[in-house]
C-alpha positions as CSV (number, residue, x, y, z in Angstrom):
1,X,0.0,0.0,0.0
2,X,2.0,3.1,-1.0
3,X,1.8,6.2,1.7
4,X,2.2,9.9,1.3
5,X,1.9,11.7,-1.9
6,X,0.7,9.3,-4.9
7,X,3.0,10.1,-8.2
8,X,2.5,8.7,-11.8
9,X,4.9,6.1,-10.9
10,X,2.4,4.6,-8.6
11,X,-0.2,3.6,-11.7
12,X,-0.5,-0.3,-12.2
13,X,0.1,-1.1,-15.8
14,X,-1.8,-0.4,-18.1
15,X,-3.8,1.6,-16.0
16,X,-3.2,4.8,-17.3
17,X,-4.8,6.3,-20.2
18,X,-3.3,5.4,-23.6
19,X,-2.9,7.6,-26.8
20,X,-5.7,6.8,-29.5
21,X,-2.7,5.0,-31.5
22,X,-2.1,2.9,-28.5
23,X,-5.8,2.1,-27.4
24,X,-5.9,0.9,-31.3
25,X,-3.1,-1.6,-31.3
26,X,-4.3,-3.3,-27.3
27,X,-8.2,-3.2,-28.2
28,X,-8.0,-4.1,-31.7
29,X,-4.6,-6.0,-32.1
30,X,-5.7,-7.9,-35.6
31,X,-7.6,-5.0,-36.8
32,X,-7.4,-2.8,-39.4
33,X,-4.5,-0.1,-38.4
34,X,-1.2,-2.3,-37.5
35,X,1.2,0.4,-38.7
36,X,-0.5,3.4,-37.2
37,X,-0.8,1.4,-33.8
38,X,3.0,0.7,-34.3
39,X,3.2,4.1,-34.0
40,X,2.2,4.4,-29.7
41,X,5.8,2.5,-29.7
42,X,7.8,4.5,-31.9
43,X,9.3,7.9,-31.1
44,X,6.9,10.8,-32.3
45,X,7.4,14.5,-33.4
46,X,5.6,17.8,-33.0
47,X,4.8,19.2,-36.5
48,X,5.2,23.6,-35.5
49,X,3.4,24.4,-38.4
50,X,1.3,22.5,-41.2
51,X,4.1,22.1,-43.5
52,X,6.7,19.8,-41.6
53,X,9.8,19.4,-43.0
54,X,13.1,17.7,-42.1
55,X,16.4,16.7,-43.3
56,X,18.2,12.7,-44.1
57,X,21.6,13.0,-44.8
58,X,23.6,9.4,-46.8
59,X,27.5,9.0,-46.3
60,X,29.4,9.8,-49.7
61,X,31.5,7.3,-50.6
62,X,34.2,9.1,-53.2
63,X,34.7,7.3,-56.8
64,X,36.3,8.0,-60.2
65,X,34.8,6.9,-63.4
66,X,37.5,6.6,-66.0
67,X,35.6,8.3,-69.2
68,X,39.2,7.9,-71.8
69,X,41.2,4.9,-71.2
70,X,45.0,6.2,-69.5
71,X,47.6,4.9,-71.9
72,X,50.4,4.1,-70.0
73,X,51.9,4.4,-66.0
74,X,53.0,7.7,-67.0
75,X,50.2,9.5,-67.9
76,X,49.5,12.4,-64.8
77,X,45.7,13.2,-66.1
78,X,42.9,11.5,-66.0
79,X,39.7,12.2,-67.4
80,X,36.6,11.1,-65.6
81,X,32.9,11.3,-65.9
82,X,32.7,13.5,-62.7
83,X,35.4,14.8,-60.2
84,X,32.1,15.3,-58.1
85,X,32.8,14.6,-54.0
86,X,37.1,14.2,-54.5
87,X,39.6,16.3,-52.8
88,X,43.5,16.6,-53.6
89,X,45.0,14.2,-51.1
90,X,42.2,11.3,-51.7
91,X,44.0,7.7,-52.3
92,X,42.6,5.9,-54.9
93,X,42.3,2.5,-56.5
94,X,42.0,1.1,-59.4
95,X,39.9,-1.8,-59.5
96,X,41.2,-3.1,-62.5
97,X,44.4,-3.2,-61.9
98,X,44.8,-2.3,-57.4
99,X,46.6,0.6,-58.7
100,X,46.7,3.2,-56.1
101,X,46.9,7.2,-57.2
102,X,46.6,10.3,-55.5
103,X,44.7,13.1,-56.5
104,X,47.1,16.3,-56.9
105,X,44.4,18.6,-58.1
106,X,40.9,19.2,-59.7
107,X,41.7,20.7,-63.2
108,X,37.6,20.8,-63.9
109,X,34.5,19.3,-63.6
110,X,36.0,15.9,-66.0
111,X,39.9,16.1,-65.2
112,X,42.0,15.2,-62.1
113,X,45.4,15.7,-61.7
114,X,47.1,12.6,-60.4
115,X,50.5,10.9,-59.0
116,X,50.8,7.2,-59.6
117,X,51.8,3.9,-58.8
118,X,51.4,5.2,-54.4
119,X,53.1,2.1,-53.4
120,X,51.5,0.1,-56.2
121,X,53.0,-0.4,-60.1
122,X,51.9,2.3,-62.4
123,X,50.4,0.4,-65.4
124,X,47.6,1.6,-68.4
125,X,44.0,1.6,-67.1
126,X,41.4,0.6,-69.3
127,X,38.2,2.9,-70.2
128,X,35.0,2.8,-67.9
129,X,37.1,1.5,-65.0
130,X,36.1,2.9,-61.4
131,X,38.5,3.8,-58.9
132,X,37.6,3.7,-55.2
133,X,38.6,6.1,-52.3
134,X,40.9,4.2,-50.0
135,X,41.5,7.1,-47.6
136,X,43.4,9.8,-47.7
137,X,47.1,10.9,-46.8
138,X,49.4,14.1,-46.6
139,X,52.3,15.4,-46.2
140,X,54.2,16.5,-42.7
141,X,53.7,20.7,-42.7
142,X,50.7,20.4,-45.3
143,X,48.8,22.9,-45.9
144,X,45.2,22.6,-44.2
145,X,43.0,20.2,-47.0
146,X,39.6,21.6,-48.3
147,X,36.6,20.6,-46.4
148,X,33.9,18.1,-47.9
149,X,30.3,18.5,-46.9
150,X,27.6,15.8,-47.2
151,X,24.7,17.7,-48.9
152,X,21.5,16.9,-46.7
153,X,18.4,16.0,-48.4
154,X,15.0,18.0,-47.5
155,X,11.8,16.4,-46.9
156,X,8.3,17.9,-46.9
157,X,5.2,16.7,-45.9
158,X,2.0,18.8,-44.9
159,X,0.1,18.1,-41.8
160,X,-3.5,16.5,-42.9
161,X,-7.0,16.8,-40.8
162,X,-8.8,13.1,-40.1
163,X,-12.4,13.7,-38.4
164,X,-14.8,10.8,-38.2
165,X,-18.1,11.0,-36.3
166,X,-20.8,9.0,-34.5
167,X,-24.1,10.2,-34.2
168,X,-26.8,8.2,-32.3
169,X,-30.8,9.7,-32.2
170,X,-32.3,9.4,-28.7
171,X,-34.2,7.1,-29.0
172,X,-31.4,4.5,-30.7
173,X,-29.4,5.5,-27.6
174,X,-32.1,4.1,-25.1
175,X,-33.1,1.4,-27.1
176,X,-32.0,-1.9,-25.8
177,X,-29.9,-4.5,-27.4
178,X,-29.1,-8.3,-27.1
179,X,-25.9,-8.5,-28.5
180,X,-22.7,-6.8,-28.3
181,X,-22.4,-3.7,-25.7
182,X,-24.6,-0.7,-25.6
183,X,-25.3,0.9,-29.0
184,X,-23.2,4.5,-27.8
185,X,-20.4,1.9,-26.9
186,X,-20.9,0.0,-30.6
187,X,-20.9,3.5,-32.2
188,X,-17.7,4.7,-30.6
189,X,-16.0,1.6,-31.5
190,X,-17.2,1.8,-34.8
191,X,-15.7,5.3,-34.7
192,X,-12.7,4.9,-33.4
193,X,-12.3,1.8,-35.8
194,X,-12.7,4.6,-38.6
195,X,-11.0,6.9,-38.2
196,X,-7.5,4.3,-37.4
197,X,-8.1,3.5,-41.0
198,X,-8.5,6.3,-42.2
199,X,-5.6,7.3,-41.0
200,X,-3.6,4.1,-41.6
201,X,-4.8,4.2,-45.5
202,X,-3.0,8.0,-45.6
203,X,0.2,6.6,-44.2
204,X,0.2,4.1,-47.1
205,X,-1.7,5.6,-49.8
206,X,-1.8,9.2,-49.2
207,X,-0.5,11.7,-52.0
208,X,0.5,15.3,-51.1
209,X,-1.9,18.2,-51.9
210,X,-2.6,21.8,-50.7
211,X,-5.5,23.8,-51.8
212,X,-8.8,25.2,-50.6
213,X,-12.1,23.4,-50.2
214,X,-15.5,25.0,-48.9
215,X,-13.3,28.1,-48.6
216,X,-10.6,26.9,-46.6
217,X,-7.3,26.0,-46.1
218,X,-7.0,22.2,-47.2
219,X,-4.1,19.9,-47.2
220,X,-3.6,16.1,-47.2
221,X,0.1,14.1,-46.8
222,X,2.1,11.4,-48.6
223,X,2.3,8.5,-47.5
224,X,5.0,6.0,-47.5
225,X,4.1,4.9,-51.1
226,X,4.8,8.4,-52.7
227,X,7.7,9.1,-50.1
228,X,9.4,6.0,-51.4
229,X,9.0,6.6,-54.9
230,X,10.1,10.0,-54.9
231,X,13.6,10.0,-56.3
232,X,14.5,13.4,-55.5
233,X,14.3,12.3,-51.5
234,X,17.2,9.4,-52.9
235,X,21.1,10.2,-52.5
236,X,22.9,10.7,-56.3
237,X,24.7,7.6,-56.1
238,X,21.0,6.1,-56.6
239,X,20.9,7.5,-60.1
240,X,17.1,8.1,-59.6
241,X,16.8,4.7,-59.1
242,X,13.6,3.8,-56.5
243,X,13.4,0.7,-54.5
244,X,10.0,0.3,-56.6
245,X,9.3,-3.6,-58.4
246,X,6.9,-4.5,-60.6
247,X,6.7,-8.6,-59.9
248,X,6.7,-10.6,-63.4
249,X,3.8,-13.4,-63.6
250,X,6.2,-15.7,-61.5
251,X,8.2,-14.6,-58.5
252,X,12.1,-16.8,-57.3
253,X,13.9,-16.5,-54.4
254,X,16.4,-14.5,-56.6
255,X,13.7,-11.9,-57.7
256,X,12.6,-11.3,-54.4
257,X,16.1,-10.5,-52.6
258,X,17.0,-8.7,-55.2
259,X,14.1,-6.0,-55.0
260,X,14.6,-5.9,-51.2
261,X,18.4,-6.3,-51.2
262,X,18.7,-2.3,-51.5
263,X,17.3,-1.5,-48.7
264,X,19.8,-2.6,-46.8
265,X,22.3,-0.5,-48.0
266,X,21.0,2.1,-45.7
267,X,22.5,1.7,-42.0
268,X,20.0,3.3,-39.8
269,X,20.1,2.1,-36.4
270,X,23.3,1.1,-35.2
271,X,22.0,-0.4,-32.4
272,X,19.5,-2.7,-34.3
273,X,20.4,-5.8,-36.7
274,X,18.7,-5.4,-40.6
275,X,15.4,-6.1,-40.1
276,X,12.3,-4.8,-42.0
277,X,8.7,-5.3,-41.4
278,X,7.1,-6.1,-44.3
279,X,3.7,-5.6,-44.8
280,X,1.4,-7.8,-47.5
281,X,-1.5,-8.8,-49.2
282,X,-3.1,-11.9,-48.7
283,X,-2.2,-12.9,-52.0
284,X,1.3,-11.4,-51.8
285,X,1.4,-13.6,-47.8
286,X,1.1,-16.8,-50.4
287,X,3.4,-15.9,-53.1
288,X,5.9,-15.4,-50.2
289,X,4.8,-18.4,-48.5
290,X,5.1,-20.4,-51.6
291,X,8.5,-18.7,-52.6
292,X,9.9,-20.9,-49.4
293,X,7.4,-24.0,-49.9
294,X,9.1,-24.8,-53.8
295,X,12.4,-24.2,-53.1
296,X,12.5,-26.5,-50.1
297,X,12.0,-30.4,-49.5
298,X,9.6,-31.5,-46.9
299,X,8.4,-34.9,-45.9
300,X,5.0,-35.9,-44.6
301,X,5.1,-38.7,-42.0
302,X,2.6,-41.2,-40.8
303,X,0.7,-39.9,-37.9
304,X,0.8,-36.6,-38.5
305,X,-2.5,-35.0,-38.0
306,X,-2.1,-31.3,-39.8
307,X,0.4,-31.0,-42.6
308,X,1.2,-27.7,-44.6
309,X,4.2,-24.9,-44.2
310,X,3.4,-21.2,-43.0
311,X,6.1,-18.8,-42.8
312,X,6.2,-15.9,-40.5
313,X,9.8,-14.3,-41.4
314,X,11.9,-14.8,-44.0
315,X,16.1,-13.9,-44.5
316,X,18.2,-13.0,-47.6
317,X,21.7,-12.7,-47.3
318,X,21.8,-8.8,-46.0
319,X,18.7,-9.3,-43.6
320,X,15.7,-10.5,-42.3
321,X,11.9,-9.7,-42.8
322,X,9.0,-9.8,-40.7
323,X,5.7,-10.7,-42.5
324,X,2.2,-8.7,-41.4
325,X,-0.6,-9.6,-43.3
326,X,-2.5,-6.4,-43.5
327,X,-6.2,-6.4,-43.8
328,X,-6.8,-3.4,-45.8
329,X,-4.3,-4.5,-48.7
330,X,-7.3,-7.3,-48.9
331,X,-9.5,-4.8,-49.5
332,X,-9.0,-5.0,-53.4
333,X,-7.2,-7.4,-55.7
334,X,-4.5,-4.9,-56.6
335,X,-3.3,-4.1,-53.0
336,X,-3.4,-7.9,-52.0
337,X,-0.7,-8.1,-54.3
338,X,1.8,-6.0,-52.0
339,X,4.3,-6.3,-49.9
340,X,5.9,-2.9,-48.5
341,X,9.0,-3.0,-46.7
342,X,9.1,-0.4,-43.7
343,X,12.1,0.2,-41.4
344,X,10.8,0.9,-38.5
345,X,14.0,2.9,-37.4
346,X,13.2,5.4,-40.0
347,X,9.3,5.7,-39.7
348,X,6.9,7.9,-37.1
349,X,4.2,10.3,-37.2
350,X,3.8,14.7,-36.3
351,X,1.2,15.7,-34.6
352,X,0.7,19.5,-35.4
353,X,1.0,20.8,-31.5
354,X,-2.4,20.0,-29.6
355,X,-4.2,18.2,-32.9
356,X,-3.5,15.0,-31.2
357,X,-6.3,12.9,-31.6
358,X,-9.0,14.8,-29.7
359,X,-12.8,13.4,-28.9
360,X,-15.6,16.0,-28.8
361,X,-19.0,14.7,-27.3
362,X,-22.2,16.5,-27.4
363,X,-25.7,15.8,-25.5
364,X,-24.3,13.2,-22.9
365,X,-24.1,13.3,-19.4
366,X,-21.9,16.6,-18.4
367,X,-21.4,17.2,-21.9
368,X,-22.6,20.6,-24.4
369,X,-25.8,20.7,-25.7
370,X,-25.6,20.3,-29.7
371,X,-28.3,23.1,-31.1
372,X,-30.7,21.3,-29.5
373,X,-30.3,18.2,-31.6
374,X,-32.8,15.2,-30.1
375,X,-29.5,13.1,-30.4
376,X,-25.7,12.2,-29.0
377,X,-22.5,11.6,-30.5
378,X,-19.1,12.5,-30.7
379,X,-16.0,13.5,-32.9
380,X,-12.7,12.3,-33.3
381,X,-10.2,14.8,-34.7
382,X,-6.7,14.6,-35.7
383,X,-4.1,16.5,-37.6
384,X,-0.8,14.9,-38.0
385,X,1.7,13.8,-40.9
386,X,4.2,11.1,-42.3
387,X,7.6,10.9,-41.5
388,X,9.8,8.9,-43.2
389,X,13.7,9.8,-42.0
390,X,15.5,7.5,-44.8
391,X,13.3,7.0,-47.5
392,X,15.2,4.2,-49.3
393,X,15.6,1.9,-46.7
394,X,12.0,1.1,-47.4
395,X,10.6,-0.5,-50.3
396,X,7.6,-1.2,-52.1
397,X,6.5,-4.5,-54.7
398,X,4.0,-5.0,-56.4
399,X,1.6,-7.5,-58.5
400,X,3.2,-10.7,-56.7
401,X,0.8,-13.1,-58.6
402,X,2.6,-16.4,-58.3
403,X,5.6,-18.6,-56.7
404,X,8.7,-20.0,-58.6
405,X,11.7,-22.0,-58.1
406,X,14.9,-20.6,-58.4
């Protein structure tokens, strides 16, 4: 029995209120907003104005692109297809030949100056060959070396307004039932169940905007669908490349690891292993499923009384995934074909300050009277947005139709 003055620390478990994302995840664990419950668990931000923006920065990794072969060990210039991200002093190597050069100076934009053979055997280089940084080195007394900046990417995403509504007339809310709970209890849940998916769908499916409608301001957000395929949010060694596949009829192992393999080229959280949460289909569940079922031997022995595989995770050679069979990518035949990779690390929400989600009643007990209205309800209003801190360490494939070996 705890004495004197009771503090916050004193609450059993679970006996506190919960945020509307958390209620969602412990009241409706299977139900239809697993990513936007996720959120109660993950760190969140506070949006200060509707447009929210924020910065991911990607460590360069210096390389040459030979753009004219170099004749012989003696020649001192090198033309490349970009001098982009090198500094006089850089080591590099040729991976043709483990030639390693310094850079003396950048002549322009396609020429380095060079010294050869650093401990190595000057030798001719071939065209299209790259050359790798391998550090740098200098001189005793050297003069102080340029600086090199990474160039941070900028993300925007506008806040967006979810309101759902119940509404019960008075005499629906003193009419008695015989199953379920009361019918204001049914109607809240039903609410509540709403507006999570509403929500959910945006952090999927939702596709920037800002505008007026009725006369006001009006705005919706991307979600992680758009964030992902925007290349521009993607670090030039990319090449405008997105983590985007469009499955063939069939689907193999290879296939598969090789549209999520990129995501791991992103180190997020140093203090987690590389593992993604992928989110699918139905459909997409058995493809995967099925992907593991071919390419494997299994053997069905007498007395067994269930047979049949079901796979909740799957590895490639870079990581592992986690499998969550959403239930509104079932909603349709085209989104039970997906499976999206998130990184958890790298996902959360921002609420615009005080727009967390807020319930309004009217015409219950202790609550305002609503115009007079022979009714009660209540409203459930929030305005936040999607953040997504390293956009291509998530991933997105689609129209997975069928399993194959290889």
């Amino acid at each position: 029995m705890p004495t004197g003055i009771f503090s916050s620390t004193g609450f059993t478990q679970d006996l506190a209120a919960k945020s509307f994302a958390a209620t969602i995840t412990r009241l409706m664990p299977n139900g239809q907003a697993p990513l936007f419950g996720m959120t109660a668990m993950l760190p969140t931000e506070t949006a200060l104005q509707v447009e929210h923006g924020f910065f991911t920065k990607t460590m360069l990794f210096p390389a040459l692109n030979l753009d004219a072969a170099v004749a012989s060990g003696a020649d001192t210039v090198f033309t490349v297809a970009s001098t982009a991200d090198v500094l006089p002093g850089m080591l590099m190597r040729a991976e043709s030949t483990g030639e390693v050069i310094i850079i003396n100076s950048i002549l322009s934009s396609t020429q380095v100056s060079v010294t050869r053979g650093i401990g190595t055997t000057a030798a001719a280089i071939a065209n299209d060959v790259n050359l790798y940084q391998v550090g740098n080195a200098f001189e005793e007394s050297s003069v102080r070396p340029n600086a090199l900046q990474i160039n941070p990417v900028r993300i925007t995403n506008l806040t967006q307004i979810f309101r759902n509504t119940w509404a019960l007339s008075g005499s629906a809310q003193a009419t008695q039932v015989i199953a379920g709970d009361t019918t204001v209890a049914e109607n809240r849940m039903d609410c509540a169940a709403f507006h999570a998916a509403d929500i959910e769908k945006a952090l999927f499916f939702g596709t920037k905007s800002q505008g007026t409608r009725n006369g006001q301001p009006f705005r919706t957000m991307d979600g992680l669908r758009n964030i992902i395929l925007n290349p521009t949010y993607y670090p030039a060694s990319y090449g405008g490349v997105v983590n985007n596949t469009t499955a063939g009829g069939t689907t193999n192992f290879t296939q598969l690891e090789t549209a999520l393999d990129p995501v791991f080229n992103q180190a997020t959280d140093p203090k987690v292993g590389n593992e993604r949460v992928l989110f699918v289909g139905g459909l997409a569940r058995k493809v995967l499923n099925n992907i593991g079922r071919v390419n494997g031997t299994y053997f069905i022995q007498n007395g067994q009384t269930n047979y049949g595989l079901q796979f909740g995770s799957f590895n490639i050679a870079r990581g592992s995934f986690r499998m969550i069979e959403h239930p509104l990518f079932n909603s349709n035949a085209d989104w039970s074909k997906y499976a999206i990779a998130v990184d958890l690390s790298t996902f959360r929400v921002a609420y615009l300050g005080g727009r967390k989600t807020m319930k309004q009643e009217f015409n219950l007990s202790g609550q305002a009277v609503d115009n007079g209205i022979d009714a009660v309800g209540g409203t459930l209003t929030t305005e936040m947005t999607c953040v997504v801190k390293n956009p291509p360490a998530n991933a997105i494939i689609t129209n997975l139709t069928a399993a194959a070996v290889g």
